[in-house]
C-alpha positions in Angstrom: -110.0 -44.4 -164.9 -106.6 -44.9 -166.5 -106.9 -41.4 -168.5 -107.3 -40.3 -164.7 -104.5 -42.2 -163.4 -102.6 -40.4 -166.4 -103.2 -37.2 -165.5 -102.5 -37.3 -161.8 -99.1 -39.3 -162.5 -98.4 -36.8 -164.8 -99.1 -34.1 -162.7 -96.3 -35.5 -159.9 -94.1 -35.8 -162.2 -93.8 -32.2 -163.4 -94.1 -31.0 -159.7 -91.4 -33.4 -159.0 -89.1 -32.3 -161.0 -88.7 -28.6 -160.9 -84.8 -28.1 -159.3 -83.5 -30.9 -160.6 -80.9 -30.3 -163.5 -77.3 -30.6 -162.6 -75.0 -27.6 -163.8 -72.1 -28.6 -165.8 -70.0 -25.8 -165.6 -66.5 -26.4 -164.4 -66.6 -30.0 -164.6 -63.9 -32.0 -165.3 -66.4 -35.2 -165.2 -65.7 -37.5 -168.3 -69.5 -39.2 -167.7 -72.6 -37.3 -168.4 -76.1 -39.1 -167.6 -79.4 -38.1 -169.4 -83.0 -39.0 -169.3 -86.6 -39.7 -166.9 -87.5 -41.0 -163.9 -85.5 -44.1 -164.0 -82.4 -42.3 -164.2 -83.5 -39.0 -161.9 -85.7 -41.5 -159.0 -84.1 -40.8 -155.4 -81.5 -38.3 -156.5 -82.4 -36.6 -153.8 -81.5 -38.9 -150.8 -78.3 -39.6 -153.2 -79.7 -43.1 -153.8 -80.3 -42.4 -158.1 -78.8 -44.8 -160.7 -76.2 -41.7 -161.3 -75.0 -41.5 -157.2 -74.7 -45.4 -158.0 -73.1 -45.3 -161.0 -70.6 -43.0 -159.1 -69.6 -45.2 -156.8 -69.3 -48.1 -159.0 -67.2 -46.8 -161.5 -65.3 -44.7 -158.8 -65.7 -41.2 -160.5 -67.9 -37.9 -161.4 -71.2 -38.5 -162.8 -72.9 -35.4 -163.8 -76.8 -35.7 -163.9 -78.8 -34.3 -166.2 -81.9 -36.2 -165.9 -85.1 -35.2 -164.7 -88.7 -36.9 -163.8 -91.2 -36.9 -166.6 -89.1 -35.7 -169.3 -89.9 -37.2 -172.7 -88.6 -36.1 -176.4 -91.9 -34.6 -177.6 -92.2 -32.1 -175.0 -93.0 -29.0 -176.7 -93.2 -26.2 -173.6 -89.5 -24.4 -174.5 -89.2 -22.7 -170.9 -89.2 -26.5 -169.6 -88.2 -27.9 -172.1 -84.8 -26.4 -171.9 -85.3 -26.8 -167.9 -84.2 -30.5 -169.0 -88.5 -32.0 -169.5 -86.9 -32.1 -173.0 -84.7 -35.0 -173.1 -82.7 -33.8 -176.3 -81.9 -30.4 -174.4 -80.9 -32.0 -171.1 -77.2 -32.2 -173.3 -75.4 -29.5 -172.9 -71.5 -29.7 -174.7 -68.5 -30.4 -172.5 -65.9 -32.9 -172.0 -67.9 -36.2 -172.1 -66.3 -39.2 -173.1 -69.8 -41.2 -172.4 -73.3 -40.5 -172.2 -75.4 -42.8 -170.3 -79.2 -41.7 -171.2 -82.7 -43.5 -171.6 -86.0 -41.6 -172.7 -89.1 -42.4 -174.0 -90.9 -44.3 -172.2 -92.9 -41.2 -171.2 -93.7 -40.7 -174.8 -95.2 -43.5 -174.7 -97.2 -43.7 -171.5 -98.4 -40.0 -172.0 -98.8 -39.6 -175.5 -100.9 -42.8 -176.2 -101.1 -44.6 -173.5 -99.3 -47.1 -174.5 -101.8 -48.3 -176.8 -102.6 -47.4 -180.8 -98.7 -46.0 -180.4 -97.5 -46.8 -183.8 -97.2 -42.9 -184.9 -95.8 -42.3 -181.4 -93.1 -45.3 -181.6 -92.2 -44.8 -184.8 -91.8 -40.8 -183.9 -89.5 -42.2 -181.4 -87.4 -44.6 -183.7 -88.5 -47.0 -186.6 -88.1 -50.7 -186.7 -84.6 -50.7 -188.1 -83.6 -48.7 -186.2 -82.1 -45.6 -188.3 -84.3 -42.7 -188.0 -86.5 -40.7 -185.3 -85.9 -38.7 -182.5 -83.9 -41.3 -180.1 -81.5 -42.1 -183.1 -81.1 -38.6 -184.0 -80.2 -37.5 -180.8 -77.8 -40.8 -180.6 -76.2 -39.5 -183.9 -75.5 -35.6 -182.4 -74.3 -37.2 -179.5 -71.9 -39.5 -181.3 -70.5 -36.4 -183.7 -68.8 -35.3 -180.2 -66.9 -38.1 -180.1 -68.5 -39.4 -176.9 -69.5 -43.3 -176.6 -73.4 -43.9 -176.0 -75.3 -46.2 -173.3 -78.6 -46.1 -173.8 -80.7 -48.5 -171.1 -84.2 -50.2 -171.3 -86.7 -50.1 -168.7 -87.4 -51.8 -165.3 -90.1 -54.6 -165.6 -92.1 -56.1 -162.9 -92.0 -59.8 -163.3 -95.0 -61.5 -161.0 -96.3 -58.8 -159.6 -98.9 -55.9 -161.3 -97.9 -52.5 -162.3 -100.1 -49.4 -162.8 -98.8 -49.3 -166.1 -98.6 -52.7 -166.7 -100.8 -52.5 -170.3 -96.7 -50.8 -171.7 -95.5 -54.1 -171.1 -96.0 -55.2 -175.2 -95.1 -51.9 -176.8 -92.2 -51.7 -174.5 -90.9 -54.7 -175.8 -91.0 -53.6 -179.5 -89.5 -50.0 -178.4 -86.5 -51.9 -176.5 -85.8 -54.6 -179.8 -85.9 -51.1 -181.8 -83.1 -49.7 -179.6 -81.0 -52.8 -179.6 -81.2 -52.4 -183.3 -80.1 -48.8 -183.4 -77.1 -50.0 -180.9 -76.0 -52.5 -183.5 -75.7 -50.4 -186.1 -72.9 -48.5 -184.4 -70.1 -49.5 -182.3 -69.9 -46.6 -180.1 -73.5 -46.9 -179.1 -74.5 -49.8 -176.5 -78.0 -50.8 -175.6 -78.5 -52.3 -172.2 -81.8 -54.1 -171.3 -82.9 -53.8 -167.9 -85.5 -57.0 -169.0 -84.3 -59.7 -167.0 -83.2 -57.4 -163.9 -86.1 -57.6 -161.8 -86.3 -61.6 -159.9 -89.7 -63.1 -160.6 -92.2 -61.9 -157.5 -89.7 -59.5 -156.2 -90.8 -55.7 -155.6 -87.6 -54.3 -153.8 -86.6 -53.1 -157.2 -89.3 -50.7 -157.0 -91.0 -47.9 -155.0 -94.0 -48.7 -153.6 -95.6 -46.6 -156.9 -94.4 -50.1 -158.7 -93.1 -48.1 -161.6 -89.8 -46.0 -160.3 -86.5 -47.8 -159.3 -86.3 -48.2 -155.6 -82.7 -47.1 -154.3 -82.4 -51.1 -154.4 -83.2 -51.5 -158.2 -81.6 -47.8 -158.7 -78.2 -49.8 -158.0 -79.0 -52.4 -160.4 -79.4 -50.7 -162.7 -75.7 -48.8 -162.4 -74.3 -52.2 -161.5 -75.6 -53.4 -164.9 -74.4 -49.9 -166.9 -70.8 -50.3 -165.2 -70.3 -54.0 -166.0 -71.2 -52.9 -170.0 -68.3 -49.7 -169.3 -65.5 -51.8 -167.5 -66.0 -53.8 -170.4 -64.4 -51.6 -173.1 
């Protein structure tokens, strides 16, 4: 059943997500935003963490997230369509780069259980290496600062993918580790965002952002920008 419930979330999620990389030519935006579902959720109605994020800060965000990507994608037609999260960067004249990523890794390529390979794949317990810190570190050579967010939880309530819950923990304590190692590079957890019992944060799915939790999230993002 959940291999099932895999597939067919899976399946929306590439659907989903065909049109839906910004272009960066010509841009004078200093903010470029990378990543999944969290990030790309609602872009559509102009309701996304990045139309939030917008109006918060009071300037340009250009979007380069899409729905299901995930680092190990391997297809290299979509991948460079942005399913790869290391190809949704594209050079230009960033001076931050909001992104997440991962999670998919994790939900598609084990299931979120017997991950170790997958997590350490991702990044390793201190921190240093793997895909997330490696793209961190390209990133960083540009010059730009980094913000690189958690994930949404559901406090009180069930999820479908409520079995990520433990191996999102260790993924997110990784992450902060990574942030502290450098001081252009800030982690911000999205743990404690969700109120005990409350599902406006989320669609009705109980995994994506609602537009409600979508401006959370920015809300939290900006407070971390306004702070530097």
């Amino acid at each position: 059943m959940f291999k099932r419930f895999l597939a067919l979330i899976g399946l929306a999620l590439l659907v989903s997500a065909c049109g839906e990389t910004v272009p960066t030519t010509g841009t004078s935006s200093r903010i470029l935003l990378m990543g999944d579902s969290l990030m790309a959720t609602n872009r559509g109605s102009g309701l996304a963490v990045g139309n939030a994020l917008e109006r918060a800060l009071g300037e340009d965000v250009i979007d380069r997230s899409v729905v299901g990507a995930q680092y190990s994608w391997a297809l290299p037609v979509s991948g460079a369509a942005g399913m790869s999260i290391p190809k949704q960067y594209v050079p230009g004249p960033w001076k931050i780069v909001v992104m997440n990523g991962g999670g998919n890794d994790l939900l598609f390529g084990c299931g979120c259980t017997k991950c170790t390979a997958t997590l350490e794949a991702l990044i390793s317990s201190d921190g240093r290496s793997g895909a997330i810190p490696a793209n961190v570190a390209r990133i960083r050579q540009s010059g730009a600062r980094v913000i690189h967010t958690g994930y949404l939880r559901t406090p009180g309530f069930q999820s479908p993918i409520e079995n990520c819950a433990p191996i999102g923990v260790e993924f997110e304590r990784r992450l902060a580790r990574m942030a502290r190692l450098d001081p252009g590079v800030d982690f911000v957890s999205l743990a404690d965002l969700v109120p005990e019992g409350d599902t406006s944060y989320h669609q009705a799915d109980r995994i994506h952002p609602s537009p409600k939790g979508g401006a959370a999230v920015a809300q939290r993002i900006a407070q971390v920008l306004k702070k530097r």
